[in-house]
N, CA, C and O of each residue as an XYZ file, in Angstrom:
740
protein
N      35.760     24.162     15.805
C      35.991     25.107     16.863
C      37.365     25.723     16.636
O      38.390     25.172     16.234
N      37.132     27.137     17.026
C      38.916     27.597     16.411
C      39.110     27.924     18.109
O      38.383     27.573     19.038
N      40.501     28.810     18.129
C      41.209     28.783     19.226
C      41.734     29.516     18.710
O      41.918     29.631     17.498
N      42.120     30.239     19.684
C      43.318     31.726     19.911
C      44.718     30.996     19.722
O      44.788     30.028     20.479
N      45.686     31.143     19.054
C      46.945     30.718     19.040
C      47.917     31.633     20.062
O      48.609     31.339     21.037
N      47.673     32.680     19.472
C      48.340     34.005     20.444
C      48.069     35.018     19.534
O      48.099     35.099     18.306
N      47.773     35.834     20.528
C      47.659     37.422     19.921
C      48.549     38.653     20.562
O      49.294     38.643     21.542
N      48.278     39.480     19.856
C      49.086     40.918     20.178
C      47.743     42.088     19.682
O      46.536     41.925     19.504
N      48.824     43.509     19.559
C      47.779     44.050     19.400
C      47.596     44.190     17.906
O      46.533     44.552     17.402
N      48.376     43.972     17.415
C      47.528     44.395     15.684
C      47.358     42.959     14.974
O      46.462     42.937     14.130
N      48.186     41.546     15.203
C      47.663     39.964     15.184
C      47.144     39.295     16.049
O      47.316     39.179     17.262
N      46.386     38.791     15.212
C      45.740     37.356     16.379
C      45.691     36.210     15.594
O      44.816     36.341     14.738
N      46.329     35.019     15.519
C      46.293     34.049     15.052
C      45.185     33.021     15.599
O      44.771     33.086     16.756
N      44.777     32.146     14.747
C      43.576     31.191     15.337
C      44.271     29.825     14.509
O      45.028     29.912     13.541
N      43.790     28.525     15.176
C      44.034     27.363     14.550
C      42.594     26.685     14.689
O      41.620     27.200     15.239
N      42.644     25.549     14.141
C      41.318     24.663     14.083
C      41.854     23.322     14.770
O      42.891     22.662     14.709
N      40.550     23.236     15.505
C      40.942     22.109     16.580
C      40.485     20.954     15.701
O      39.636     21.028     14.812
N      41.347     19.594     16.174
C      40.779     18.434     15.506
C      39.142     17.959     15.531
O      38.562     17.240     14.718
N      38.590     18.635     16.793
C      37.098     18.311     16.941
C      36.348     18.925     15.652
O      35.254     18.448     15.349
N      36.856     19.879     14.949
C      35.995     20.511     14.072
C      36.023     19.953     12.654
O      35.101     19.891     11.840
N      37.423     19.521     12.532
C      37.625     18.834     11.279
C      37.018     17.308     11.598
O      36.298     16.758     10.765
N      37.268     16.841     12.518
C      36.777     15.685     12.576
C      34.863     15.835     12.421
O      34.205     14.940     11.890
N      34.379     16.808     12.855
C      33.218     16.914     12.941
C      32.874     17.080     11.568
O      31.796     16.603     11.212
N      33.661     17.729     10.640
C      33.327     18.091      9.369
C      33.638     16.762      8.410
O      32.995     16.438      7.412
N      34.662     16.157      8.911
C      34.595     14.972      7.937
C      33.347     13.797      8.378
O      33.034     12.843      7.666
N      32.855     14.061      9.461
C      31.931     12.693      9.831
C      30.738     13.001      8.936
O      30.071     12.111      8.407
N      30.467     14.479      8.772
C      29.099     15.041      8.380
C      29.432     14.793      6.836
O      28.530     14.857      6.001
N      30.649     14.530      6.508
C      30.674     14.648      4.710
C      31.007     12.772      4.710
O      31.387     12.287      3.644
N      30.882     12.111      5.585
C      30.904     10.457      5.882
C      29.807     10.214      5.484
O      29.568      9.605      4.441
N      28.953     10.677      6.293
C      27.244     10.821      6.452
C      26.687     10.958      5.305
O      26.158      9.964      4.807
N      26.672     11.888      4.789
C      26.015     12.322      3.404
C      26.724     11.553      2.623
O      25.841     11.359      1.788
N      27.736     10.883      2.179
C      28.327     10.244      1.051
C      27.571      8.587      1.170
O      27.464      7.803      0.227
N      27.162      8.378      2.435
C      26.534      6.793      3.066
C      25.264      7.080      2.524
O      24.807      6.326      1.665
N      24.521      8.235      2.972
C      23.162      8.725      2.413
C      23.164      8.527      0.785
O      22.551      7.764      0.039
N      23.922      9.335      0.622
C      23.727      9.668     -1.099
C      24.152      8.011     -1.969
O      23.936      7.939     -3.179
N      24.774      6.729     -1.180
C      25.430      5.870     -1.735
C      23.529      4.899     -1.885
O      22.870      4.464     -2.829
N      23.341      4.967     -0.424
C      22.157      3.914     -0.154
C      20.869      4.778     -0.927
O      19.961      4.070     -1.364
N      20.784      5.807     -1.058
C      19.634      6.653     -2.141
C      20.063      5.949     -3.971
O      19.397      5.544     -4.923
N      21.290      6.102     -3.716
C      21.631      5.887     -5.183
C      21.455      4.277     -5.727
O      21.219      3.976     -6.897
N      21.632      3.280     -4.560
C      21.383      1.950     -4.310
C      20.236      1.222     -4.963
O      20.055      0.266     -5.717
N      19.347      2.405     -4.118
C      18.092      2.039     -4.152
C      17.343      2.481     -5.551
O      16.507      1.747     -6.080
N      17.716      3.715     -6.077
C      17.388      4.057     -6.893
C      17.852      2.980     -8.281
O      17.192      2.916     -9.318
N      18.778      2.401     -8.086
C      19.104      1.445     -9.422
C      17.863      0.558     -9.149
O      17.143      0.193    -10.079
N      17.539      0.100     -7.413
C      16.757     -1.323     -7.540
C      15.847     -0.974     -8.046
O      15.655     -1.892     -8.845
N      14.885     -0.103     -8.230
C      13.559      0.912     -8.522
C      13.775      0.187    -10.102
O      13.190     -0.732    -10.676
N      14.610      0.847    -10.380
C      15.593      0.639    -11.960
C      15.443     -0.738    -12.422
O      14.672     -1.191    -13.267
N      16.425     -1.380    -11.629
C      16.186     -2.811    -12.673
C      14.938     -4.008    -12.020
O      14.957     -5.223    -12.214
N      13.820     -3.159    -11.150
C      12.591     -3.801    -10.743
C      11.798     -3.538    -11.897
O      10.902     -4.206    -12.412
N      12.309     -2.406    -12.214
C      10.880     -2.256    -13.367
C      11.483     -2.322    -14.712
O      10.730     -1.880    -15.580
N      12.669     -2.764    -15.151
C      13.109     -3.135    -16.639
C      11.694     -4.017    -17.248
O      10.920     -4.861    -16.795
N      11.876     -3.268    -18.547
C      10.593     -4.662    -18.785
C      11.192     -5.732    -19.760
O      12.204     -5.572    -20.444
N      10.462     -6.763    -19.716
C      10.790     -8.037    -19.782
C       9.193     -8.441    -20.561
O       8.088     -7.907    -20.663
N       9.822     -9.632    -20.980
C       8.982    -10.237    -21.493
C       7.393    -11.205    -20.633
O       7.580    -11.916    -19.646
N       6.356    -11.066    -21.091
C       5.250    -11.802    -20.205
C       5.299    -12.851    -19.510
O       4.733    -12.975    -18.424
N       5.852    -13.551    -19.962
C       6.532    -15.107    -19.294
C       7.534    -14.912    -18.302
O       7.754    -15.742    -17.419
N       8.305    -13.561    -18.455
C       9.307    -13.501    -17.624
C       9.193    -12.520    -16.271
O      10.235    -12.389    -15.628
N       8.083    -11.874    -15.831
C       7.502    -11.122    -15.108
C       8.048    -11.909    -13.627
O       8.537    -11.394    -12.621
N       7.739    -13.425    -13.953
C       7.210    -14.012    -12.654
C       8.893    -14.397    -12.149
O       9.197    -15.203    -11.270
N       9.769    -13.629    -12.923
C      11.194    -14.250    -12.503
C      11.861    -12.984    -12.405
O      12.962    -12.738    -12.896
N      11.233    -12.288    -11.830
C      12.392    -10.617    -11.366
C      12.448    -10.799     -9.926
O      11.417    -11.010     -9.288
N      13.375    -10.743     -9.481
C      13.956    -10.813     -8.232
C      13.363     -9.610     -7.707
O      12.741     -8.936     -8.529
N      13.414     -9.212     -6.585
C      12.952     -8.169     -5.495
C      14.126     -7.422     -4.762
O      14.682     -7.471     -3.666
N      14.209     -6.752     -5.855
C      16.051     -6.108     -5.989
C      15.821     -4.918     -5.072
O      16.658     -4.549     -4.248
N      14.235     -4.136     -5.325
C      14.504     -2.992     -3.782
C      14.603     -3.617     -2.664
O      15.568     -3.179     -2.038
N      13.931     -4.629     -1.989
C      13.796     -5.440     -1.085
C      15.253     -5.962     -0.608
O      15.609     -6.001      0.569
N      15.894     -6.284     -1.518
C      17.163     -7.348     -1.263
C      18.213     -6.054     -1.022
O      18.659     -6.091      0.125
N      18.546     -5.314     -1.535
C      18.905     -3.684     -1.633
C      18.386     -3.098     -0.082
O      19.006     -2.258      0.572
N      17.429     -3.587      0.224
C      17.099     -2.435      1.601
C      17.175     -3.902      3.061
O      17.218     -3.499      4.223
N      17.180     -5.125      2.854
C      17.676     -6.018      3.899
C      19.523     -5.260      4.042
O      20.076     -4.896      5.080
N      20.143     -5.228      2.464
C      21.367     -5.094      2.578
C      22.083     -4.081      3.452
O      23.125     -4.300      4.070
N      21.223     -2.655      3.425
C      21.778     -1.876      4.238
C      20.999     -1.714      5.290
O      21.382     -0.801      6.021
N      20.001     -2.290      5.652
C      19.251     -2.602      7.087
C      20.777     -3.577      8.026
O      21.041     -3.425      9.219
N      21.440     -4.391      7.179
C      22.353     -5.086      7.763
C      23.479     -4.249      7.867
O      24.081     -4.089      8.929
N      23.708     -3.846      7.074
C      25.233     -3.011      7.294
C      24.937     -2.071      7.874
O      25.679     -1.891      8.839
N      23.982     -1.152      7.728
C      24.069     -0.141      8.165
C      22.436      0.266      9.204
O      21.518      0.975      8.791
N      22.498     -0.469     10.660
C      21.189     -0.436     11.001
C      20.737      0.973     11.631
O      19.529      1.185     11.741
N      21.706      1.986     12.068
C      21.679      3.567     12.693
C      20.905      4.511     11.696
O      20.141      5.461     11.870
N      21.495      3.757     10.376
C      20.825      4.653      9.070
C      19.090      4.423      8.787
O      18.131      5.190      8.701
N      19.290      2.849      8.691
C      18.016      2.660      8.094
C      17.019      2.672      9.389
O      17.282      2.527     10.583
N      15.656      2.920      8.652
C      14.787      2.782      9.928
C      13.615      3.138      9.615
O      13.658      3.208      8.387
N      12.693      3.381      9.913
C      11.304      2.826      9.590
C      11.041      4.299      8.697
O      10.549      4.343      7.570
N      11.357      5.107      9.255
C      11.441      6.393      8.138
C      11.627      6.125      6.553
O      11.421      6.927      5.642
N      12.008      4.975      6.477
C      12.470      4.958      4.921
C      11.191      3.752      4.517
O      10.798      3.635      3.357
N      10.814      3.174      5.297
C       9.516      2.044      4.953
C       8.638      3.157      3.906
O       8.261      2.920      2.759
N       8.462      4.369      4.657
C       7.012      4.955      3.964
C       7.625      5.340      2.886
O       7.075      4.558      2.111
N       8.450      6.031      2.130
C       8.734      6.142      0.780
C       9.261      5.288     -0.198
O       9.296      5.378     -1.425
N       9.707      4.346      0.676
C      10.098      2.838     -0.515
C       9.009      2.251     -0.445
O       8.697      1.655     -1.476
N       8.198      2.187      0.521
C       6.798      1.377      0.290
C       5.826      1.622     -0.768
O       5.496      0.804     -1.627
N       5.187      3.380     -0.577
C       4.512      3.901     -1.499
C       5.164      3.959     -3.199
O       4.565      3.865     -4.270
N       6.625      4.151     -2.896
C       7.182      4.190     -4.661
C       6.817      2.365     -5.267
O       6.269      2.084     -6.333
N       7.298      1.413     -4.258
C       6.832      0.279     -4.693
C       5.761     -0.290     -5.163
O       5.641     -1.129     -6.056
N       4.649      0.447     -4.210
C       2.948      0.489     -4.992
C       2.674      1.448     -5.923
O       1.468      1.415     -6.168
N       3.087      2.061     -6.383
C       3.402      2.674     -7.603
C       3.964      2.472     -8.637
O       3.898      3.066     -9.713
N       4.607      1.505     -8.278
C       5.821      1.293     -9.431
C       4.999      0.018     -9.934
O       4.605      0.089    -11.098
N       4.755     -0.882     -9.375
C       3.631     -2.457     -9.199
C       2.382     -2.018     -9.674
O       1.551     -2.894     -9.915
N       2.119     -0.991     -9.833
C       0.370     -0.760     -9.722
C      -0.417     -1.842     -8.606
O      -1.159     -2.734     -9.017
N      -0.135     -1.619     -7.137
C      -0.904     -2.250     -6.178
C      -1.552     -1.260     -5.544
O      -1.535     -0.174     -6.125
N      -2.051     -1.316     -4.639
C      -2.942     -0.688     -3.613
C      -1.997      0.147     -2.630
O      -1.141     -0.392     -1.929
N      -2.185      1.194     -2.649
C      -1.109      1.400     -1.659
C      -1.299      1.553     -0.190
O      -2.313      1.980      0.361
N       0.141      1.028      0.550
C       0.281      0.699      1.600
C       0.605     -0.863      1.765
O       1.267     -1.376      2.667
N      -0.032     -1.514      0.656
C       0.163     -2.794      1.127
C       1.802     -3.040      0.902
O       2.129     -4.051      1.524
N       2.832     -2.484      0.267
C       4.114     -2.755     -0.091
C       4.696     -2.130      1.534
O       5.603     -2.798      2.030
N       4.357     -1.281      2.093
C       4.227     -0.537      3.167
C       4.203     -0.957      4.858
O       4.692     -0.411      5.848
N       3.323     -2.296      4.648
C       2.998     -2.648      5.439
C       4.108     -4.224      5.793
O       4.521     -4.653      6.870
N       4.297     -4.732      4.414
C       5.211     -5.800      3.990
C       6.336     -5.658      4.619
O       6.862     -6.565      5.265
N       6.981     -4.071      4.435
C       8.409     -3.577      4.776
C       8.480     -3.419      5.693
O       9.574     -3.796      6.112
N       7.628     -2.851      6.705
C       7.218     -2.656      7.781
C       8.277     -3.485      8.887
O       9.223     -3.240      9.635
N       7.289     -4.811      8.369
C       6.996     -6.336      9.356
C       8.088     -6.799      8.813
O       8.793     -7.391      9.631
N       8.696     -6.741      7.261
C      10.566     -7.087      7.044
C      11.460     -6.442      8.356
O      11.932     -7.110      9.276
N      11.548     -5.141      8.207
C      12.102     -4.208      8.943
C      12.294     -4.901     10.466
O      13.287     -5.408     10.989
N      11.123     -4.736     10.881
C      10.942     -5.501     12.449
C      11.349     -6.461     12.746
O      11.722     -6.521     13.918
N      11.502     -7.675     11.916
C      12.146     -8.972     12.032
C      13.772     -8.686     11.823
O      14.505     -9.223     12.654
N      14.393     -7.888     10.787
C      15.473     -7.387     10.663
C      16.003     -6.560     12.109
O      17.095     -6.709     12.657
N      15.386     -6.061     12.345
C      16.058     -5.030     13.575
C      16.163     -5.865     14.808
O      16.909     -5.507     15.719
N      15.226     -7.314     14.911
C      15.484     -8.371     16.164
C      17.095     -8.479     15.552
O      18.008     -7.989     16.217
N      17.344     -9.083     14.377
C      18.131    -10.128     14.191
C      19.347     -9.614     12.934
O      19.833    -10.244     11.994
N      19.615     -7.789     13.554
C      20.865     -8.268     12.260
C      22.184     -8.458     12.550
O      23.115     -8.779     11.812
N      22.134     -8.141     14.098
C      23.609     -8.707     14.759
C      23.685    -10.127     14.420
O      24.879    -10.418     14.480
N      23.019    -11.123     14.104
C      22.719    -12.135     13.837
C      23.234    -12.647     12.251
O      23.844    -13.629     11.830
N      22.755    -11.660     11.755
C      22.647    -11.769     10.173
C      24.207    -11.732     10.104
O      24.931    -12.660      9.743
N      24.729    -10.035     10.666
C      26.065    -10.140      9.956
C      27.152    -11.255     10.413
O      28.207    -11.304      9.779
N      26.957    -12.065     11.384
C      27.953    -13.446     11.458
C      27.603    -14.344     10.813
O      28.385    -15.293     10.759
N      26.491    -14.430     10.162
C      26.619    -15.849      9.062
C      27.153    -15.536      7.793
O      27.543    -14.474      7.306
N      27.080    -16.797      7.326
C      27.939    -16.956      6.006
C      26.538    -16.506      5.057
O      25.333    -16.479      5.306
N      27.394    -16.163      3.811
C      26.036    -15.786      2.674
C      25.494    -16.902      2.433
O      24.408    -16.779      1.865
N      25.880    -18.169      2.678
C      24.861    -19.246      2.200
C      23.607    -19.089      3.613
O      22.392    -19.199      3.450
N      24.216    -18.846      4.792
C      23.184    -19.142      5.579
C      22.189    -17.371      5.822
O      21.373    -17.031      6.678
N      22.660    -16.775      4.859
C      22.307    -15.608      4.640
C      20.643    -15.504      3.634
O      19.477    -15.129      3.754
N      21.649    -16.172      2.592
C      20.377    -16.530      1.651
C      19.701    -17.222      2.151
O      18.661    -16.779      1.663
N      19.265    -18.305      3.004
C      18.018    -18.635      3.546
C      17.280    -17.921      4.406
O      16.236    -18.497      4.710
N      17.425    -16.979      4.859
C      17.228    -16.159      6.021
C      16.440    -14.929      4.944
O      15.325    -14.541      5.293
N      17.087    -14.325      3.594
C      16.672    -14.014      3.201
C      15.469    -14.296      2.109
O      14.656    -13.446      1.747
N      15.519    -15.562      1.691
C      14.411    -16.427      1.067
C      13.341    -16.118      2.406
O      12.388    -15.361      2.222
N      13.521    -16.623      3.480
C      12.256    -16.541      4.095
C      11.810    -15.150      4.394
O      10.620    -15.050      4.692
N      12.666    -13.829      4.374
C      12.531    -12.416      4.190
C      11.475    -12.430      3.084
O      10.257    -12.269      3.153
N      11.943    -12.566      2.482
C      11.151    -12.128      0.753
C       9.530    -12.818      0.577
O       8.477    -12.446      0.061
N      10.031    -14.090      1.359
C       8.430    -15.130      1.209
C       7.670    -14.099      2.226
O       6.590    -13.573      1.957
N       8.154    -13.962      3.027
C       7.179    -12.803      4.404
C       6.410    -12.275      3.861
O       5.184    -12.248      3.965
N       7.729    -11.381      2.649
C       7.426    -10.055      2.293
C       6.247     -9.893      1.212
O       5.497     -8.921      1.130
N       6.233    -10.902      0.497
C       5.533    -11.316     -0.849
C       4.034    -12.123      0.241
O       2.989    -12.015     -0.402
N       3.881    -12.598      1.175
C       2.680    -13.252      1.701
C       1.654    -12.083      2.040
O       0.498    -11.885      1.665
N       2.921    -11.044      3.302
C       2.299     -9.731      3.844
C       1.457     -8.720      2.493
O       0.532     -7.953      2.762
N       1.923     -8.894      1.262
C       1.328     -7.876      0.278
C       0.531     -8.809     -0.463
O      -0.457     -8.444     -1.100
N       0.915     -9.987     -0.406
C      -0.545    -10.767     -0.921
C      -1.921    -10.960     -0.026
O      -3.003    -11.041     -0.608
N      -1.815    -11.048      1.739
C      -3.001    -10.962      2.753
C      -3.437     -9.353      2.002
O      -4.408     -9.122      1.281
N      -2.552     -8.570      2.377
C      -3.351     -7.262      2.569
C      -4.176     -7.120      0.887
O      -5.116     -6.326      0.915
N      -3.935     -7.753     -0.435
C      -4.383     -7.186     -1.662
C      -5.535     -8.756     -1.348
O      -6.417     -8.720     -2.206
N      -5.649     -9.534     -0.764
C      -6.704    -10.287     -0.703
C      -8.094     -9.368      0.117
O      -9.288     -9.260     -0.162
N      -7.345     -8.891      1.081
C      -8.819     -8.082      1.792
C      -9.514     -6.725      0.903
O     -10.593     -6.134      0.884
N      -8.496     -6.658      0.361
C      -8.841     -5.578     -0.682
C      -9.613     -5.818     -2.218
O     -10.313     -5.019     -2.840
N      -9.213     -7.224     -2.581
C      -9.448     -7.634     -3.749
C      -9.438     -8.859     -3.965
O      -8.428     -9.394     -3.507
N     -10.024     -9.428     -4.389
C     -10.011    -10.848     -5.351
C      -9.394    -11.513     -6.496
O      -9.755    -11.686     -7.660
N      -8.207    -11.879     -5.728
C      -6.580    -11.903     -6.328
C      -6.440    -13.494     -5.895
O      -6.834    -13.927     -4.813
N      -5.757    -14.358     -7.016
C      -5.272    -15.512     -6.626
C      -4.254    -15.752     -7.088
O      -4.236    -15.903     -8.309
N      -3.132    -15.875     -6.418
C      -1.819    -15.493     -7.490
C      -0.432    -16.814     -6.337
O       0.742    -16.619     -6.024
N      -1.274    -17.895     -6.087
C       0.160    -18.727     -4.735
C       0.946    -18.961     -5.647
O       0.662    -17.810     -5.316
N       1.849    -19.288     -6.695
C       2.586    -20.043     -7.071
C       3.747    -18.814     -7.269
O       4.942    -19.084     -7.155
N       3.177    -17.149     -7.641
C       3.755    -15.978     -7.814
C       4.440    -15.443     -6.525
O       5.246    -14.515     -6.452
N       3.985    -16.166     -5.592
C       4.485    -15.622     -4.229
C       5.357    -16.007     -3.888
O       5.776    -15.566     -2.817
N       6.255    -17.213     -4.711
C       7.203    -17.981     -4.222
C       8.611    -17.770     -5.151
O       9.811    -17.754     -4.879
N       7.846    -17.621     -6.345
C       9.416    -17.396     -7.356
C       9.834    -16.193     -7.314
O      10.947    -15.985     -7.798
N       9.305    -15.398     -6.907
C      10.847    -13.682     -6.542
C      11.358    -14.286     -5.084
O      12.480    -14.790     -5.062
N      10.975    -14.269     -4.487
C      11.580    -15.121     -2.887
C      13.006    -16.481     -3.582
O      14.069    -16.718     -3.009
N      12.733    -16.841     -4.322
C      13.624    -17.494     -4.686
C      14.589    -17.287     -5.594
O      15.739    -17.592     -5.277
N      14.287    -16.655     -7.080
C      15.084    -16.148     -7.826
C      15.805    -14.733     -7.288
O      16.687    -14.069     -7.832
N      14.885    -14.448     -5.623
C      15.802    -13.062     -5.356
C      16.788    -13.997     -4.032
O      17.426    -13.252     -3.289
N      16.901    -15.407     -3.769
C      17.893    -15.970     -2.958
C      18.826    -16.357     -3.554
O      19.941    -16.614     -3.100
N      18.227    -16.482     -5.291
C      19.997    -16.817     -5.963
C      20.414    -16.012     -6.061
O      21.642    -16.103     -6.053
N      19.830    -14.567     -6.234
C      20.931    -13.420     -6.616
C      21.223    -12.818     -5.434
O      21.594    -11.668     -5.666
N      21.226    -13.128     -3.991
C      21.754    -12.371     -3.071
C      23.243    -12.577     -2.963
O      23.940    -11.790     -2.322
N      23.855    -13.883     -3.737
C      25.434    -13.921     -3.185
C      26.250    -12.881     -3.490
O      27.215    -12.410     -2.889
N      25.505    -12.471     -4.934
C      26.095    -11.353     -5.796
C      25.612     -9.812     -5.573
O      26.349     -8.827     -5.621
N      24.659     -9.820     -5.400
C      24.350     -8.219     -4.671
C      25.070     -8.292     -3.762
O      25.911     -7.406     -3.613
N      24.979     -9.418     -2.807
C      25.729     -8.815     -1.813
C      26.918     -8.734     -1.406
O      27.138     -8.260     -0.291
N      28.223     -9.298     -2.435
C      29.546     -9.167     -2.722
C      29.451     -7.732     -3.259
O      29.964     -6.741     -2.739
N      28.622     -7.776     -4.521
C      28.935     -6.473     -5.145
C      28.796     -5.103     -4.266
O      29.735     -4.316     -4.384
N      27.575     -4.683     -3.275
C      26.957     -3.995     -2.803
C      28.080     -3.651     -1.351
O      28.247     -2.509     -0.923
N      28.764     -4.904     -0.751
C      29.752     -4.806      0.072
C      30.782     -4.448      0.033
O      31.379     -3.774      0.873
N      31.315     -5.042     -1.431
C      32.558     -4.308     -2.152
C      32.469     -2.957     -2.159
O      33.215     -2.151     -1.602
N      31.511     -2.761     -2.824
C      31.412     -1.102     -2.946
C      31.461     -0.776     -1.708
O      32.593     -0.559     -1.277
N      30.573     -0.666     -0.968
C      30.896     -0.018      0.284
C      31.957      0.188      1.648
O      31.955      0.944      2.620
N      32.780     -0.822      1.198
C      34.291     -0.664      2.014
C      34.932      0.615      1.116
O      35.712      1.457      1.559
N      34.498      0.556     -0.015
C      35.770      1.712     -1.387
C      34.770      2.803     -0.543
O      35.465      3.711     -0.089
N      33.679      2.923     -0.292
C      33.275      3.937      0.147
C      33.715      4.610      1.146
O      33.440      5.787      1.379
N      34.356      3.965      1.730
C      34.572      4.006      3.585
C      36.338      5.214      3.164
O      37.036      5.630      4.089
């Protein structure tokens, strides 16, 4: 918003009120938080689908998943069910599953997250990572019911090791992922 400073008849001076700059830096806050958690996510996409060896399939962590609890916690105004439907569908795409069922998983993550992340952010990362182990087991059960009604799939022992190999790597996503985002601030 500008403002008349004083005028005459052949000047008129104007200044800029702090509401406008402040308004302009929140909106370039905004988009730099946007463009950080797009870019986030886009690595997890990234190193979900590195390929690996056959034996080693059953030991990739659930790095979009652990990536989208992370800023469901930090940042709960941002995230919100709006973002379920395009991380869901890229996930059944990316998996070759059925789609929706990754969709439906995130969903019912999401919902349990939004009871409890005032919750989340006062514990310690150890009591973090269990909270998120049982996130991931949810998440991995919810897309195994829905590909059972769909198909004739037997896969229990697969449902348990990303839920776990993605609870050892949360201490470190989520130092790293936090770090970054204070430099962001």
């Amino acid at each position: 918003m500008t403002k008349v400073l004083f005028s005459s008849n052949s000047i008129t001076c104007f200044y800029e009120t702090s509401e406008s700059v402040r308004s302009d830096w929140q909106t370039r806050r905004w988009f730099r938080e946007i463009l950080f958690i797009v870019v986030s996510l886009a690595l997890g996409f990234i190193l979900q689908y590195l390929p690996l060896a056959d034996f080693m399939n059953w030991f990739v962590p659930q790095w979009v998943l652990m990536i989208f609890i992370f800023w469901q916690i930090q940042k709960p105004s941002l995230i919100n069910f709006w973002w379920v439907w395009p991380i869901g569908l890229l996930l059944d795409v990316q998996q070759s599953d059925f789609l929706g069922t990754s969709v439906v998983a995130l969903a019912c993550v999401l919902y349990v997250l939004q009871m409890m992340y005032q919750r989340l952010r006062v514990f310690n990362v150890a009591q973090q990572t269990l909270v998120i182990f049982l996130l991931i087991c949810s998440f991995e059960l919810v897309s195994y019911w829905a590909t059972i009604l769909v198909d004739d799939v037997s896969k229990p022992l697969s449902l348990w090791l990303p839920a776990l190999i993605s609870a050892l790597v949360w201490p470190w996503l989520y130092l790293l992922l936090s770090s970054m985002s204070h430099r962001l601030r």
